[in-house]
C-alpha positions as CSV (number, residue, x, y, z in Angstrom):
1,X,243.9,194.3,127.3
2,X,244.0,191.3,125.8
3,X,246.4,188.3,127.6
4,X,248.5,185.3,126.9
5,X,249.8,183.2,130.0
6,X,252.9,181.4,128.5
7,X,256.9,180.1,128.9
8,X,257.8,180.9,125.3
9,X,260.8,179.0,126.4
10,X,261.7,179.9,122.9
11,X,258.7,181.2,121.2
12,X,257.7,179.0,118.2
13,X,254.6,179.1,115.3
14,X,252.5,177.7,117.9
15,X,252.9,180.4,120.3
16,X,252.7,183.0,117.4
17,X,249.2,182.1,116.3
18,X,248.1,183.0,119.6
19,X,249.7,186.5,119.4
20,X,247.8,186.5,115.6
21,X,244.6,185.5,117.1
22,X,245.0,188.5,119.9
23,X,246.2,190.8,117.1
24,X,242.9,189.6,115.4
25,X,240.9,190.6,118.3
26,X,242.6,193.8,118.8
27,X,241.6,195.7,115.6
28,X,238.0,194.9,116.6
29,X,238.7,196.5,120.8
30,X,241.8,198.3,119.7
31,X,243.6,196.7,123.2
32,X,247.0,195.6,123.4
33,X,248.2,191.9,123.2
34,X,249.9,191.5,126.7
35,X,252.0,188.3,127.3
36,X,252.2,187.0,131.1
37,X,255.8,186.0,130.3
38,X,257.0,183.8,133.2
39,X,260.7,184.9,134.8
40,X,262.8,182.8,137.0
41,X,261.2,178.9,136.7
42,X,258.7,177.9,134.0
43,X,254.9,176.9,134.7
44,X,256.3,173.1,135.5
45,X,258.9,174.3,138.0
46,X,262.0,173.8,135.8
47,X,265.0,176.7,134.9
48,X,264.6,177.5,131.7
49,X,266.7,176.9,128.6
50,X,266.3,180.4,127.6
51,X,266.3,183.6,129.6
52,X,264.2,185.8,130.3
53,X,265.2,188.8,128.5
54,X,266.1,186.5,125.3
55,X,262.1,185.3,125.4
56,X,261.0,188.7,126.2
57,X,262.4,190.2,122.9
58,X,261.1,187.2,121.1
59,X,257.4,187.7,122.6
60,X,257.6,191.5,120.8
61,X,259.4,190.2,117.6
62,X,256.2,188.0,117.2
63,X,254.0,190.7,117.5
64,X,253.3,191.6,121.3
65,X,252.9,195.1,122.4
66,X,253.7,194.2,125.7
67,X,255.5,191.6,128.3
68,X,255.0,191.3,132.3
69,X,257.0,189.1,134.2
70,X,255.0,186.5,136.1
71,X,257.8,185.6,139.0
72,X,258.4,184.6,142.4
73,X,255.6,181.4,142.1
74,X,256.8,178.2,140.4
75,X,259.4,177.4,142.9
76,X,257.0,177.3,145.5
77,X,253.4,176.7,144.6
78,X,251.7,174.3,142.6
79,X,249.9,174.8,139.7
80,X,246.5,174.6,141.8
81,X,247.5,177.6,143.5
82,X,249.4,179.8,141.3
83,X,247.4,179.8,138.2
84,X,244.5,181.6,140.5
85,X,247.2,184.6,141.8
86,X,247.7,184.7,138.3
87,X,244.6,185.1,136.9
88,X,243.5,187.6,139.5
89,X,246.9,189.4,138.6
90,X,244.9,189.6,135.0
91,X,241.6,190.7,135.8
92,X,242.9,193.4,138.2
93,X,245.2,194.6,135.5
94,X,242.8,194.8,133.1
95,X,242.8,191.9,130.8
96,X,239.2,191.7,129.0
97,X,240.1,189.0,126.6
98,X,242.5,185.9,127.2
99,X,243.9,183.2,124.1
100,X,245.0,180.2,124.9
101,X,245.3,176.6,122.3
102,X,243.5,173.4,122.9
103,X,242.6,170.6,121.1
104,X,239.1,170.6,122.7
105,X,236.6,173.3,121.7
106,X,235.5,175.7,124.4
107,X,232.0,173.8,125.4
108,X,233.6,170.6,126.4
109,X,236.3,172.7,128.4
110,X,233.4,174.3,129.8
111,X,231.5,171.3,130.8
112,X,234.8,169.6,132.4
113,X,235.3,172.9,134.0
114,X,231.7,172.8,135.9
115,X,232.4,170.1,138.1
116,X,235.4,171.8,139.3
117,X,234.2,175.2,140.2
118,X,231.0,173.4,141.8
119,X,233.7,172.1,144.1
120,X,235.5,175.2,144.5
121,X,238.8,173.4,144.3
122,X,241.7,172.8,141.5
123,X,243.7,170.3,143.2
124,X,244.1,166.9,141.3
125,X,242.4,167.5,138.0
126,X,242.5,164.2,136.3
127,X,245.5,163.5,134.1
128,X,243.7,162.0,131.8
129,X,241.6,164.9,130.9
130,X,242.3,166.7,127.6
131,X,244.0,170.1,127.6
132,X,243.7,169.8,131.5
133,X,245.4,172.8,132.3
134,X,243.1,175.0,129.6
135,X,240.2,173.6,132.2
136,X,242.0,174.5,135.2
137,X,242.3,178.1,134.0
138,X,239.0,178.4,132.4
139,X,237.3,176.8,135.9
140,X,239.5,179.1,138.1
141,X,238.6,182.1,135.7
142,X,234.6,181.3,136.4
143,X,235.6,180.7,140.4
144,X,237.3,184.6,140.5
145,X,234.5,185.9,139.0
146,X,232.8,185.6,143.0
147,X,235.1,188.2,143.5
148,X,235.6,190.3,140.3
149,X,231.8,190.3,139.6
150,X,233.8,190.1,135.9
151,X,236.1,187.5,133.9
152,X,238.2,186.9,130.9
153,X,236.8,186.1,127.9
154,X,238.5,182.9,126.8
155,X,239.3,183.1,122.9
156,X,240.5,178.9,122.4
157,X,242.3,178.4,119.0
158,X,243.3,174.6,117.9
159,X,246.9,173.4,118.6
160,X,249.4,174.1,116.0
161,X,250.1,170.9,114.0
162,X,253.5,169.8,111.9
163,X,252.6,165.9,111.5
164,X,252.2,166.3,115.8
165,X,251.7,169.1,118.1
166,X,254.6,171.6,118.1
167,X,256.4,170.9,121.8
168,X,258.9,173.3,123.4
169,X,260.4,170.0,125.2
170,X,261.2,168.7,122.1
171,X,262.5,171.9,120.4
172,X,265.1,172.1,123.3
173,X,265.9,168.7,123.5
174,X,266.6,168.8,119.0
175,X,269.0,171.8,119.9
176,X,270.5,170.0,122.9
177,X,271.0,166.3,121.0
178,X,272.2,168.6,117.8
179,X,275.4,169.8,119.7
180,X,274.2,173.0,120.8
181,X,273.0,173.7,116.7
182,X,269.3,174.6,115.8
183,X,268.5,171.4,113.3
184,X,266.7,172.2,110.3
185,X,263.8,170.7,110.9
186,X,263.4,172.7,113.7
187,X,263.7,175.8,112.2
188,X,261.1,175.2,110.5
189,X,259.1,175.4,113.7
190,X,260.1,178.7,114.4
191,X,259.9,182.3,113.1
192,X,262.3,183.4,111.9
193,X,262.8,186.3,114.7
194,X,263.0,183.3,117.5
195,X,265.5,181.7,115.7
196,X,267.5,185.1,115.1
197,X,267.7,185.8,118.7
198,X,268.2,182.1,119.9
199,X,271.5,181.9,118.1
200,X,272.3,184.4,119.1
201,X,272.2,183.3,122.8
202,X,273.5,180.2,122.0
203,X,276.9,182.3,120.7
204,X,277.1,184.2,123.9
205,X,276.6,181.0,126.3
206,X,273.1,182.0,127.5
207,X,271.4,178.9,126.8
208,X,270.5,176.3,128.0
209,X,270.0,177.6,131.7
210,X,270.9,175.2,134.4
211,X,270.6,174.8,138.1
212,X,272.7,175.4,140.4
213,X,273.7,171.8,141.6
214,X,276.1,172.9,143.6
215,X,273.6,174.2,146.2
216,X,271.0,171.4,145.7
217,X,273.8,168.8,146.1
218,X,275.1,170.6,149.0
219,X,271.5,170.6,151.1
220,X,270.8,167.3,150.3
221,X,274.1,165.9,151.3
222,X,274.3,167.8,154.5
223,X,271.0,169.0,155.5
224,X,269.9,166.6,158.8
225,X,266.0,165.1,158.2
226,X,265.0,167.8,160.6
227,X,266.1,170.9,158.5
228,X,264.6,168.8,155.4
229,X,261.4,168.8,157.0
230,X,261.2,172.4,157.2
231,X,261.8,172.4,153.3
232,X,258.6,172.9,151.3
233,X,257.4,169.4,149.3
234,X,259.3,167.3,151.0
235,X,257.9,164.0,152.9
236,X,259.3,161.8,155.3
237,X,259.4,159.1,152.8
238,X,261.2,161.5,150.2
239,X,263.8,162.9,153.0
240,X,264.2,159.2,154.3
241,X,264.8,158.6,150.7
242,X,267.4,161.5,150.5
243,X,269.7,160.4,153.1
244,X,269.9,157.0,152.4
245,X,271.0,157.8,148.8
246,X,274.0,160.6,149.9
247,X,276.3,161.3,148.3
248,X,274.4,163.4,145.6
249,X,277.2,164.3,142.6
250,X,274.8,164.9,139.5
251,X,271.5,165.5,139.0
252,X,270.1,161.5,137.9
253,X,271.2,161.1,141.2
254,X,269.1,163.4,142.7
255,X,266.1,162.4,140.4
256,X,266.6,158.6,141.5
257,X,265.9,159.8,145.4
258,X,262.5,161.1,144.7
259,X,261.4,158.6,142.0
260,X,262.0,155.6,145.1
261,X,259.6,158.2,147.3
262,X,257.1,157.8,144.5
263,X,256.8,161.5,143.0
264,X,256.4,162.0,139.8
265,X,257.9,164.6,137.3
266,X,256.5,167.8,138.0
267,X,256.5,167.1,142.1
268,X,259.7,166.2,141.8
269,X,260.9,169.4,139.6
270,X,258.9,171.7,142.6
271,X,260.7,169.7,145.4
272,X,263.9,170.0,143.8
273,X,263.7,173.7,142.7
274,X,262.3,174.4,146.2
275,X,265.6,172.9,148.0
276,X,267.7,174.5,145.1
277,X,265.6,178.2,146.3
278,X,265.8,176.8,150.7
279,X,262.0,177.3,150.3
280,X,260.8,176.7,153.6
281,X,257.2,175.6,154.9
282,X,256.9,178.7,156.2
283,X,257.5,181.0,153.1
284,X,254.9,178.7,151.3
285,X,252.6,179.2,154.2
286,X,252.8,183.2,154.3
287,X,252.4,183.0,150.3
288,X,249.0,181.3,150.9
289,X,247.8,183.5,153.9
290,X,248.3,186.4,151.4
291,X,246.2,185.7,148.5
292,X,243.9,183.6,150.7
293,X,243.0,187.1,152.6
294,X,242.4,188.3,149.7
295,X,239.5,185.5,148.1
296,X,242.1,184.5,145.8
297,X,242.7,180.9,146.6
298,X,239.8,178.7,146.8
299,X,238.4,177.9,150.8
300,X,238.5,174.4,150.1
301,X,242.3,174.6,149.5
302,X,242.7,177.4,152.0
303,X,245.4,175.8,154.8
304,X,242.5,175.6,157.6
305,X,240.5,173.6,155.3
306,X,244.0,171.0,154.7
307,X,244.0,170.8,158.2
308,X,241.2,170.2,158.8
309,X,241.3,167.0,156.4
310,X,244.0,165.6,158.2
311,X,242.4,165.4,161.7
312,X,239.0,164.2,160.1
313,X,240.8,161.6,158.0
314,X,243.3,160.6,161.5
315,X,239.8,160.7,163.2
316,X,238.4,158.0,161.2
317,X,241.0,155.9,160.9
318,X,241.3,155.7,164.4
319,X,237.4,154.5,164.7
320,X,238.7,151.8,161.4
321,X,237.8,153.4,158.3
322,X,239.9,153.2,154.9
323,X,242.0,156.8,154.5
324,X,240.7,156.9,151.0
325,X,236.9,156.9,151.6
326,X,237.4,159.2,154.8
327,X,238.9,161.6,152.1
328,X,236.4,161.1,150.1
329,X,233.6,161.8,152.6
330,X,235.3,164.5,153.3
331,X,235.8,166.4,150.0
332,X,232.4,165.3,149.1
333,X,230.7,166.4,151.6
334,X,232.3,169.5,152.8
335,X,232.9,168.2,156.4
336,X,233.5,171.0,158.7
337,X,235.6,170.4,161.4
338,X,234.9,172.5,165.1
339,X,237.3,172.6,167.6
340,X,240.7,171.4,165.6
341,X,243.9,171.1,167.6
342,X,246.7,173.0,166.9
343,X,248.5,172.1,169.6
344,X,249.6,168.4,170.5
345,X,251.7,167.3,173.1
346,X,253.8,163.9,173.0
347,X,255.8,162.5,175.4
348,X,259.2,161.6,175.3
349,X,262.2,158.7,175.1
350,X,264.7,160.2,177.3
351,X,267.5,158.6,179.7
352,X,268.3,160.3,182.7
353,X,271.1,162.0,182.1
354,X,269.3,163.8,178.9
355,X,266.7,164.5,181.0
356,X,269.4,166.7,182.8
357,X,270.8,167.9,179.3
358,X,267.3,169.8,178.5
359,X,265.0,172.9,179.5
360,X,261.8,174.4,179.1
361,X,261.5,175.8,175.9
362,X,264.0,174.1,174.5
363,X,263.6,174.1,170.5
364,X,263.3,171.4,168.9
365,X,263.0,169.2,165.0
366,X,260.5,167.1,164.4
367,X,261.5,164.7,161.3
368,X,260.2,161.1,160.4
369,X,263.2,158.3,161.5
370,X,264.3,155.4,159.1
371,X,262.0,153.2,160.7
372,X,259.1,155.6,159.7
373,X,258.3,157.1,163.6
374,X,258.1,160.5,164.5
375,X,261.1,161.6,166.3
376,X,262.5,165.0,167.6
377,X,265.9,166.2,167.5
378,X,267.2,168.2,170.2
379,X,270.3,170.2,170.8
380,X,271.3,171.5,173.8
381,X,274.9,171.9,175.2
382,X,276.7,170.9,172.5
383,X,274.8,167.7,172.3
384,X,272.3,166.5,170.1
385,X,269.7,163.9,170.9
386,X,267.4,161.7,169.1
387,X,264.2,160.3,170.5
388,X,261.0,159.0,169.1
389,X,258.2,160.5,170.3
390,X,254.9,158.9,172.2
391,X,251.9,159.3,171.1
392,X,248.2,158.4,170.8
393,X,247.6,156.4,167.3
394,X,245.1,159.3,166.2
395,X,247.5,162.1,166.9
396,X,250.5,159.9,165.1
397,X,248.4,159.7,161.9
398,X,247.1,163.3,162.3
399,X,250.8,164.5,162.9
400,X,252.1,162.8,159.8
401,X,249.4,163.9,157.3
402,X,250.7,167.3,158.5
403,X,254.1,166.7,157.9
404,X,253.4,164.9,154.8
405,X,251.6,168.0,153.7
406,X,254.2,169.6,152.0
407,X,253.5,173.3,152.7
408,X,252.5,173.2,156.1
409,X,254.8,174.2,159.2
410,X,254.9,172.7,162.4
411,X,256.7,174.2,165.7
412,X,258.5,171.9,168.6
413,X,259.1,173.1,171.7
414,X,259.9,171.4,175.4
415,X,257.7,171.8,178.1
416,X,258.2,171.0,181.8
417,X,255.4,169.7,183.4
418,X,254.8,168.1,187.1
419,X,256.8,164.6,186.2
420,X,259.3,165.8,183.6
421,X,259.3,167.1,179.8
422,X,256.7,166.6,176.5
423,X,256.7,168.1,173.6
424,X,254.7,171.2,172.9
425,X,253.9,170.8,169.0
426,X,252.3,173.5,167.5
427,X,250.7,173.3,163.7
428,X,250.8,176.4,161.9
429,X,247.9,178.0,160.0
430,X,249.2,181.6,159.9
């Protein structure tokens, strides 16, 4: 088989000289041209302006023989992590030779690409770099091959130019600024099939897809900072951030809470689609067990290894170091941590008469208070309380690199001990 990984959110000349180039290679293998068509949110965790179906028929009016759905991963994974399960998805299906566009030619992508599989991790691949994403899937595409004992061959054409790379962002936003009307110098970016079937979707009220607000608004209006911390990508700063900002009624709105927590676009498009989806920590977690049993994501990003960064980096801290260089250290020298806790106990705030109010076992939510301290939530008989919780400095730090962690769960519970109640917190790795 011969694959293309791609949105085609729509498809335009761009996209179909890579089904040319894959057509080109197929009279020399006789394989089919595949496309990896992704279903439900795009590659950069967004809804797409055209559906499914709509870019499915374009994919095979541009020459395709086939389409799969690639679904169920960009509303909870990162790129870092999804474009591996993907590429396994390829190899096991079959997929000899793969065609992607850059505007670097395959030896530098090769020699960016080295550094990365040395490291055996795809997480925070310099923005900066050229075609970064073409390395990412050409490093992650040497990394499988551990595993495979085979890999794609990568077929890189250059990026199609009219006076600037064609973009499907600005495609979408010519039709949206145009009054819902394909301008004609747009067309002109398009074959003639795409722009056949998008009008036709535009009649019909198919395009552009939206959100649904409603729900998004809803959780982030009503949601208490304990539930939020259970949501996947969310920090303590960002759900601080959400509360102070309610009432949410549109989506700038929404966008203004994370841009004062500091995320950028694409976080922010994964945090948001992961509240409008309730994507808990857990889901993400089970996600990543899966394909981590299976060799598929990298050790070095495997959950065990995250947590382990977070105790080492809490650890040095403690004894004075900078956070940054004890990251560093860490990543570059593979620090292995023996003997990690995964169980913390904190003491607790409480008067008297809550004393009275809880139990053993008693469940409870951790969240990060407006004053940036851990606290836990508890309800019991129809009450809730609030208390911050005590703690050694290195456990706080450890505790909030966790919870700061975006995918990773943590567990709260009460336990009676000889002069009254702590808090039995338990990270997660499985």
């Amino acid at each position: 088989m011969i694959g293309i990984s791609a949105d085609f959110d729509p498809v335009h000349k761009g996209h179909v000289k890579l089904i040319e180039k894959g057509r080109e290679i197929s009279k020399e293998t006789g394989d089919k041209v595949v496309i990896y068509l992704n279903k439900g949110y795009s590659a950069n965790h967004a809804p797409f302006f055209t559906g499914y179906e709509a870019r499915r028929e374009m994919a095979l009016k541009a020459g395709a023989d086939d389409v799969i759905a690639i679904e169920g991963l960009h509303h909870r994974l990162t790129l870092s992590y999804s474009v591996p399960i993907r590429i396994a998805k390829m190899i096991e299906d079959g997929v000899v030779d793969y065609v992607d566009a850059a505007n670097v030619n395959p030896q530098e992508i090769q020699k960016y690409s080295e550094k990365f599989v040395k490291q055996g991790i795809f997480v925070g691949i310099p923005r900066n770099l050229p075609n970064r994403n073409v390395i990412r899937w050409f490093a992650v595409n040497e990394f499988l091959y551990k595993k495979y004992n085979k890999k794609m061959n990568f077929h890189i054409i250059p990026e199609l130019e009219f006076d600037e790379k064609i973009s499907g962002r600005e495609i979408r936003r010519s039709i949206l600024e145009n009054n819902m009307k394909i301008p004609e110098e747009t067309k002109e970016l398009l074959p003639k099939t795409t722009i056949k079937i998008l009008e036709k979707e535009i009649k019909n009220g198919n395009i552009p897809g939206e959100r649904n607000l409603k729900a998004i608004e809803k959780r982030m209006n009503t949601y208490s900072r304990g539930k939020l911390e259970k949501i996947a990508y969310l920090t303590g700063n960002a759900i601080n951030e959400i509360v102070k900002g309610r009432v949410y009624r549109d989506e700038e709105s929404i966008w203004a809470a994370f841009r004062r927590s500091g995320y950028g676009p694409v976080l922010t498009r994964l945090a948001i689609s992961s509240i409008e989806e309730n994507v808990y920590k857990s889901e993400v977690l089970k996600l990543m067990k899966e394909y981590e049993s299976k060799d598929i994501i990298p050790k070095e990003q495997s959950i065990n290894r995250i947590i382990e960064r977070a105790w080492y980096v809490a650890s040095e801290v403690n004894e004075g170091y900078l956070a940054s260089e004890a990251d560093k250290t860490f990543k570059s020298k593979r620090i292995k941590v023996n003997d990690l806790p995964l169980k913390i106990y904190a003491g607790l705030n409480l008067t008297k008469f809550e004393s009275n109010l809880i139990n053993n076992g008693l469940n409870g939510d951790l969240y990060i208070n407006k004053d940036g301290k851990i606290a836990i939530e508890l309800r019991t008989e129809g009450k809730k309380i609030k208390t911050n919780l005590r703690l050694p400095a290195k456990e706080v730090s450890y505790l909030r690199y966790i919870m700061d962690s975006h995918f990773i769960p943590i567990e709260a519970k009460i336990k009676e001990v000889k002069k009254g109640f702590k808090v039995e917190i338990t990270i997660k790795n499985n």
